[in-house]
Each structure stands twice: as C-alpha cells, then as structure tokens.
C-alpha positions as CSV (number, residue, x, y, z in Angstrom):
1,X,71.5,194.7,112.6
2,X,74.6,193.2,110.6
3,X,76.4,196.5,111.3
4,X,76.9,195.9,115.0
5,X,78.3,192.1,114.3
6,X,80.4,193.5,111.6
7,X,81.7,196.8,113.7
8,X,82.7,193.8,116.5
9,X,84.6,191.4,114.2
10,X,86.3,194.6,112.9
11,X,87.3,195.7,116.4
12,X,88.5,192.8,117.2
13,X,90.6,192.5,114.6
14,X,92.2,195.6,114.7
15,X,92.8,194.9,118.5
16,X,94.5,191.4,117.2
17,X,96.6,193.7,114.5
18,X,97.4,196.6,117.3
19,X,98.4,193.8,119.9
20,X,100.6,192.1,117.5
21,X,102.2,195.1,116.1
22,X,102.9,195.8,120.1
23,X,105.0,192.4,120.1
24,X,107.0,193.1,117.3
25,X,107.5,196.4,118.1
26,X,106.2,198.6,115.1
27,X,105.4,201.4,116.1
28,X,103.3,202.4,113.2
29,X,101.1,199.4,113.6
30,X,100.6,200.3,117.1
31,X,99.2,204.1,115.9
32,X,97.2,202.9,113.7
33,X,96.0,199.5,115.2
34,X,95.3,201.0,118.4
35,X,93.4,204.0,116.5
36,X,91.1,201.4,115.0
37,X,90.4,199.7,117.9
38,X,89.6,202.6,119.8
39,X,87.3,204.0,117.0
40,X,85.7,200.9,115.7
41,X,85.4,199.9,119.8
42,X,83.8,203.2,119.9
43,X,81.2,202.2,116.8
44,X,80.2,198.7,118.7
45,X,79.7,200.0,121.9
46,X,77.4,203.5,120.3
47,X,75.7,201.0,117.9
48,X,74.9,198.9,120.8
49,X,73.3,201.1,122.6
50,X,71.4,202.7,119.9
51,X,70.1,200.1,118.2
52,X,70.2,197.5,120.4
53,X,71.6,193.9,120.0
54,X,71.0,191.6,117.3
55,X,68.3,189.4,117.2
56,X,67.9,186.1,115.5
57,X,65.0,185.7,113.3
C-alpha cells in the first residue's frame, strides 16, 4: 500500500515543480510539470480507488 503514498508525494511534487516553473515562466517546466501532475494525479486518484487507502498496521 506504499504505492499510493508514494504516487501522492510524487504528485505533489511535480505540482510544486509545474507551479514554480509557472512563476518563472519556463515554459518547458510548465509541459512537463504539469504533465506529471496530471499523470501521477491520475495514478493516486486510480490507485485509490482500486486498492483502497492505506492502513496502519
């Protein structure tokens, strides 16, 4: 269940990066920032819903 905590961090990192890259204007970072966030965001949300969330043992 490590996949759906590490398909979040990743997410929201890549939403950090695209947001950033939005600031400063690179347009590159945007593409693929935004790209990863959608995909990865994508990931969490499927991964969620398939496997349900993660519990503590």
């Amino acid at each position: 269940m490590g996949l759906v905590i590490i398909f979040a961090l990743v997410t929201i990192l890549a939403g950090y990066g695209a947001f950033s890259a939005l600031k400063n204007k690179n347009l590159l970072g945007i593409v693929f920032g935004g790209g990863s966030f959608l995909v990865f965001g994508w990931f969490t949300i499927m991964t969620v819903l398939h496997h349900g969330f993660p519990t503590a043992h």
